[in-house]
MDAnalysis code that builds the backbone (N, CA, C; Angstrom):
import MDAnalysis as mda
import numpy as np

u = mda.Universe.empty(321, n_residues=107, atom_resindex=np.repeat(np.arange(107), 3), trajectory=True)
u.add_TopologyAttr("name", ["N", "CA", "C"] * 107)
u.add_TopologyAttr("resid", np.arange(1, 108))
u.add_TopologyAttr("resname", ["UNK", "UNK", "UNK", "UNK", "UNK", "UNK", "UNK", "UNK", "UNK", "UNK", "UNK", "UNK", "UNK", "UNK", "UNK", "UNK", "UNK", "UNK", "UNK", "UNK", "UNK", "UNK", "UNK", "UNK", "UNK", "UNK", "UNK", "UNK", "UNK", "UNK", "UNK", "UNK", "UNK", "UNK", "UNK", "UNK", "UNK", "UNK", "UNK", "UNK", "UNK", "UNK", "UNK", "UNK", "UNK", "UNK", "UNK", "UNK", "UNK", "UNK", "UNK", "UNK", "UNK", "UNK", "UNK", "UNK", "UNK", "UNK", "UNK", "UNK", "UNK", "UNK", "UNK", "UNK", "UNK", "UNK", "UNK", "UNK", "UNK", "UNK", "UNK", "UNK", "UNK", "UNK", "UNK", "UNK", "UNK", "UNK", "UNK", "UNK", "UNK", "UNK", "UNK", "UNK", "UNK", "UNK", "UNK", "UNK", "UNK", "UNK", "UNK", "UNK", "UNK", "UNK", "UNK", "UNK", "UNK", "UNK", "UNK", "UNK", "UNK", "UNK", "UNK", "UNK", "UNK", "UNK", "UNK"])
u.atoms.positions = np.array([
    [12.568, 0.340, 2.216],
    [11.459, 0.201, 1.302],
    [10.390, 1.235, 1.628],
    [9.788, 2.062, 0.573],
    [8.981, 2.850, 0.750],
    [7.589, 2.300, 0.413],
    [6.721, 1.165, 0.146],
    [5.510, 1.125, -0.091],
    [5.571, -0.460, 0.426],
    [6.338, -1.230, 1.538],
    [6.102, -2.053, 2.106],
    [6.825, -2.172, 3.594],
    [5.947, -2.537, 4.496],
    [6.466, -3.189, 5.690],
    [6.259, -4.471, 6.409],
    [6.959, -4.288, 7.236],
    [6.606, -6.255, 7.654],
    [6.849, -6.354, 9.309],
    [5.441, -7.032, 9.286],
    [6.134, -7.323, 11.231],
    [5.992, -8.456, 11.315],
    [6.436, -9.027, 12.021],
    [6.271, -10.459, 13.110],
    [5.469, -10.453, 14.319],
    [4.276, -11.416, 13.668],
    [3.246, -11.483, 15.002],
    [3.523, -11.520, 15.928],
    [3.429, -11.228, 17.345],
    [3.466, -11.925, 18.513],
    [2.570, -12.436, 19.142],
    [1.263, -12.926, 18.661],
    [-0.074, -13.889, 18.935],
    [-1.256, -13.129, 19.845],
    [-0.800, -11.779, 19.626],
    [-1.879, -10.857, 20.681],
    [-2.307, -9.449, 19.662],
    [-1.390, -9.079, 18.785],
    [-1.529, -7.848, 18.577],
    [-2.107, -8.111, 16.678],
    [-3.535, -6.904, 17.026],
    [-3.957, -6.162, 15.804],
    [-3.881, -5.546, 14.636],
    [-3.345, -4.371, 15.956],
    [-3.560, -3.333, 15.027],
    [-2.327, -3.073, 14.466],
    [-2.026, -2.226, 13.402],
    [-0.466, -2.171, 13.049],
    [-0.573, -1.338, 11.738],
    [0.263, 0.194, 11.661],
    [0.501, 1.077, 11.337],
    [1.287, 1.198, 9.840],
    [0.893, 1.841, 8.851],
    [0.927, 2.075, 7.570],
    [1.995, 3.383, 7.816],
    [3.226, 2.922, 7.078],
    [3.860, 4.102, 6.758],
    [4.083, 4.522, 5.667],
    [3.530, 4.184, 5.199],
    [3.472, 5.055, 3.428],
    [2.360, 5.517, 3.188],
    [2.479, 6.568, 2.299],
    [1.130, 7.108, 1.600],
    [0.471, 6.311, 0.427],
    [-0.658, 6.491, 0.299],
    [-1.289, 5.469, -1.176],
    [-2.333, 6.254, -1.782],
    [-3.008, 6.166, -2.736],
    [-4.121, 7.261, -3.420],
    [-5.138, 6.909, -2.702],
    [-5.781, 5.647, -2.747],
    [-7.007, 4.879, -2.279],
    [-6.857, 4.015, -1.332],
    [-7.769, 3.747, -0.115],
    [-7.682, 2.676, 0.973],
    [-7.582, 1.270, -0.467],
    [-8.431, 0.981, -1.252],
    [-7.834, -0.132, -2.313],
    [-6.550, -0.786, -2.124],
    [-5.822, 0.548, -2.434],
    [-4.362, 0.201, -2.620],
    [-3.772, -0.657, -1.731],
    [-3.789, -0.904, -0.538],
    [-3.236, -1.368, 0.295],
    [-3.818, -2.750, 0.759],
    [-2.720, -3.375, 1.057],
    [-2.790, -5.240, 0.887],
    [-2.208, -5.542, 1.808],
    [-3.150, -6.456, 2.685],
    [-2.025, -6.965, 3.933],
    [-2.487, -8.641, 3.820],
    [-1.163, -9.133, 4.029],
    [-0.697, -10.339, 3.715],
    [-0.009, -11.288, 4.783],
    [-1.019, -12.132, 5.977],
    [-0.410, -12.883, 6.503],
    [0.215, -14.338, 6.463],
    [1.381, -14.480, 6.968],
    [1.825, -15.772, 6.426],
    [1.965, -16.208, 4.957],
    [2.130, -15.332, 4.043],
    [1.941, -15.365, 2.365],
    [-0.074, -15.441, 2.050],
    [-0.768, -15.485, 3.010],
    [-2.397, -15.318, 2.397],
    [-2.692, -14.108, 2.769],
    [-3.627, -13.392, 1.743],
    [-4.270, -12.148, 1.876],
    [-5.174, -12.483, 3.148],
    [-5.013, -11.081, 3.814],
    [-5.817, -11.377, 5.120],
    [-6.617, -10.134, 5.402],
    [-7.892, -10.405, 5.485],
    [-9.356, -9.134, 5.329],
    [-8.484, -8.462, 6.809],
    [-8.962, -7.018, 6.900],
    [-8.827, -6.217, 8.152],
    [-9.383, -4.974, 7.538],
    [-9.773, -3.673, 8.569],
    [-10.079, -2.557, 8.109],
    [-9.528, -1.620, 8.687],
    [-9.628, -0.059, 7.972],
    [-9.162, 0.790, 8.387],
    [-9.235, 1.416, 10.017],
    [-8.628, 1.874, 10.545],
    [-8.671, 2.624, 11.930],
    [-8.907, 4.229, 11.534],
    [-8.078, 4.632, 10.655],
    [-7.688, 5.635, 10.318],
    [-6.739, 5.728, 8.984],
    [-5.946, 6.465, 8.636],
    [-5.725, 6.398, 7.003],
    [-3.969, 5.725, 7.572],
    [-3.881, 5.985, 8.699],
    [-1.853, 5.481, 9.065],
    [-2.224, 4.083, 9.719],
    [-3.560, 3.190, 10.266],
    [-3.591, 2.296, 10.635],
    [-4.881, 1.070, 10.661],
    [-4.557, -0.145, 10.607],
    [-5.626, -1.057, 10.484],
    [-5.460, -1.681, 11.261],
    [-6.753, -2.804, 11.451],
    [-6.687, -3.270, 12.375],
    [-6.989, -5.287, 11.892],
    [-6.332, -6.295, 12.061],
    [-6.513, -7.370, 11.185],
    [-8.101, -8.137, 12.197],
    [-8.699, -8.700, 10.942],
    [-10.047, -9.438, 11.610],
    [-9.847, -10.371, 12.671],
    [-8.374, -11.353, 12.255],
    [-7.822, -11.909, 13.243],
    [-6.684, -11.849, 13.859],
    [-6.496, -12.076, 14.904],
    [-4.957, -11.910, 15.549],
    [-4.111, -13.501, 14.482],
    [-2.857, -12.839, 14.207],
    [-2.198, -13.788, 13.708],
    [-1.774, -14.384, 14.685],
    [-0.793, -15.714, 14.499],
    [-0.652, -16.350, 15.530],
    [0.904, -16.441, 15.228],
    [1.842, -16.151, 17.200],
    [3.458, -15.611, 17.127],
    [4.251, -16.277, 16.030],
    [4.525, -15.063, 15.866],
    [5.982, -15.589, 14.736],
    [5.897, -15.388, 13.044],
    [4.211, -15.260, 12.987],
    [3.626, -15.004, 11.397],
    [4.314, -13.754, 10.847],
    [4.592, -13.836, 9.467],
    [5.017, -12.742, 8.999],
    [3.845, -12.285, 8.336],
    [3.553, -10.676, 8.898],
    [2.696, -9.658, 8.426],
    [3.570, -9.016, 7.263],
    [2.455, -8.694, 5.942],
    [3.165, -7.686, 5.059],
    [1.893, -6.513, 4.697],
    [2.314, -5.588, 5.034],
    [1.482, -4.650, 4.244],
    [2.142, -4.017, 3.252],
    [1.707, -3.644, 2.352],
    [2.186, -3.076, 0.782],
    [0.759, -2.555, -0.048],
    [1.778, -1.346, -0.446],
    [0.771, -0.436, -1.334],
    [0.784, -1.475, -2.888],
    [-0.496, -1.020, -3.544],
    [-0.407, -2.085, -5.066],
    [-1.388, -0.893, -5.919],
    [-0.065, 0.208, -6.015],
    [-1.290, 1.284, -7.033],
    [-1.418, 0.878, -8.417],
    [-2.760, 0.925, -8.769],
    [-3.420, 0.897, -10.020],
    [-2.393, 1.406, -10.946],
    [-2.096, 0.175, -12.326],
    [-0.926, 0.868, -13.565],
    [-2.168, 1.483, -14.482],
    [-3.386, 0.995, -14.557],
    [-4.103, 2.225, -15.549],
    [-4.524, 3.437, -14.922],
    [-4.364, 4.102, -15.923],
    [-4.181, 6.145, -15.778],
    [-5.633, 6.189, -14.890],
    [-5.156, 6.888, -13.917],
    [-6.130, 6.947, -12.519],
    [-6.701, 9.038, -13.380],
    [-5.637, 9.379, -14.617],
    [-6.412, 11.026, -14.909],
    [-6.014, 10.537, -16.243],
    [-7.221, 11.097, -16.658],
    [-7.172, 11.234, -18.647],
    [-6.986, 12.735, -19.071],
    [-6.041, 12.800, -19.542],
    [-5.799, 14.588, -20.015],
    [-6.294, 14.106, -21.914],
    [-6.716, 15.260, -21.989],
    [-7.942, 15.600, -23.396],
    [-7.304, 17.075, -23.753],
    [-6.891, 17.176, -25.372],
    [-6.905, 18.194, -25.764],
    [-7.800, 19.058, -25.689],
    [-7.751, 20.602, -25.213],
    [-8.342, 21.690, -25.292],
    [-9.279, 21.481, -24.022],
    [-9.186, 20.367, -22.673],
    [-9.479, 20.830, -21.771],
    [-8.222, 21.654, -20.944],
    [-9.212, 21.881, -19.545],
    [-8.124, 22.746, -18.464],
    [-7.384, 21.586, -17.598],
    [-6.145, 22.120, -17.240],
    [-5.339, 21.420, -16.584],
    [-5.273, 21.622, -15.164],
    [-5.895, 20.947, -14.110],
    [-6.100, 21.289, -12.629],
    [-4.830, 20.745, -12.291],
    [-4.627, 21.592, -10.819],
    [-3.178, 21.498, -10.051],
    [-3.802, 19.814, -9.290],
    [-5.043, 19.599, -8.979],
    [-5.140, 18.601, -8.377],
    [-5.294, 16.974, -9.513],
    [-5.204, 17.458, -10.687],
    [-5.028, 16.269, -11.808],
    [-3.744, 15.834, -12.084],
    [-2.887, 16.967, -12.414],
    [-1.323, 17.035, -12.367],
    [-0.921, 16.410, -11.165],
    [-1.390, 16.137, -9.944],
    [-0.643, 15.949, -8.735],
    [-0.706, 14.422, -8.349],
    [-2.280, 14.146, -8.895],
    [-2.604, 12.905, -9.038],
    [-2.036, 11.945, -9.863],
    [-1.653, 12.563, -10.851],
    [-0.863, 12.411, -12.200],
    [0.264, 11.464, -11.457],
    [1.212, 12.844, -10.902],
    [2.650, 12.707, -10.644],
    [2.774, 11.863, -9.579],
    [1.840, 11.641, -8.552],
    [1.760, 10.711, -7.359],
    [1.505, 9.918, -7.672],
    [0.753, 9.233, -9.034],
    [0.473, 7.673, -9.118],
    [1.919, 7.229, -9.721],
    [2.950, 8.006, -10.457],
    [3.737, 7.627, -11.063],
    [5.100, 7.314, -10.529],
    [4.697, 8.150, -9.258],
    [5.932, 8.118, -8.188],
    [5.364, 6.539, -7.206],
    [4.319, 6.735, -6.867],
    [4.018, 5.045, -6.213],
    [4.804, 4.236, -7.159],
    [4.473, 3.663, -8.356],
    [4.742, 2.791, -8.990],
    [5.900, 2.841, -9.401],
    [6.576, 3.848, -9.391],
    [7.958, 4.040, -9.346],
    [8.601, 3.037, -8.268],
    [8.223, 3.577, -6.875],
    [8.886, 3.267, -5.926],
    [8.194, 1.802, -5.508],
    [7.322, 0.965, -6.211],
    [6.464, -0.481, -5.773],
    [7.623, -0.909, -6.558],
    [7.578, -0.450, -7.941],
    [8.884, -1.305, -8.562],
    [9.859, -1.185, -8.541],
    [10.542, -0.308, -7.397],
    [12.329, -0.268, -6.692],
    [11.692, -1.292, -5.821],
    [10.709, -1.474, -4.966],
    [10.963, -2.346, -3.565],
    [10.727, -3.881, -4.280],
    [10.360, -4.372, -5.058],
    [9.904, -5.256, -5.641],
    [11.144, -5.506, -5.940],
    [11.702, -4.681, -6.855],
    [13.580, -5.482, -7.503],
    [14.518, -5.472, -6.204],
    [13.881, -4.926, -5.428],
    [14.847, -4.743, -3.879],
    [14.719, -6.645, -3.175],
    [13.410, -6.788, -3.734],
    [13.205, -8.152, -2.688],
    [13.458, -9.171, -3.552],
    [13.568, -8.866, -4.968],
    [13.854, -9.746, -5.691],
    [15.200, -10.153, -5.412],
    [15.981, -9.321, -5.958],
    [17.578, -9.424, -5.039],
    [17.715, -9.529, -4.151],
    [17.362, -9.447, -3.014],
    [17.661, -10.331, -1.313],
    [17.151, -11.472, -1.913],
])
């Protein structure tokens, strides 16, 4: 799966590492025991949760990019390499949220 991972608490540990890319810190949702659970960034590959879960909890982090158009293209403006990219990267997230999604649906 490319826009989710999952650990298993062991009743001591924090912090815990993002391997996917996302547009916005937004995007990203971490989910203990099935409840959304507040934590903040360390850095853009890691967070850190407000509370230690307790052993055995299943951690999920998962990207959840925005389906409305994050770029509006307008006739007879200019077309930036960094609008196009934004473009093509929100479309590829949601691409790949909805392979891992039919992935978990089927397990």
């Amino acid at each position: 799966m490319t826009s989710i991972v999952k650990y298993t608490a062991d009743g001591s540990t924090q912090e815990y590492s993002i391997p996917f890319d996302y547009v916005a810190r937004d995007d990203v949702v971490v989910k203990v025991a099935g409840a959304n659970s507040a934590f903040s960034f360390i850095n853009d590959t890691s967070i850190i949760l407000n509370t230690v879960p307790a052993s055995g909890e299943l951690i999920v982090i998962k990207r959840q990019t925005p389906t409305s158009p994050l770029v509006d293209f307008t006739d007879g403006s200019t077309l930036y390499e960094a609008d196009l990219d934004l473009s093509a990267r929100q479309a590829r997230f949601l691409a790949e949220e909805a392979i891992d999604q039919a992935k978990q649906t089927i397990a």
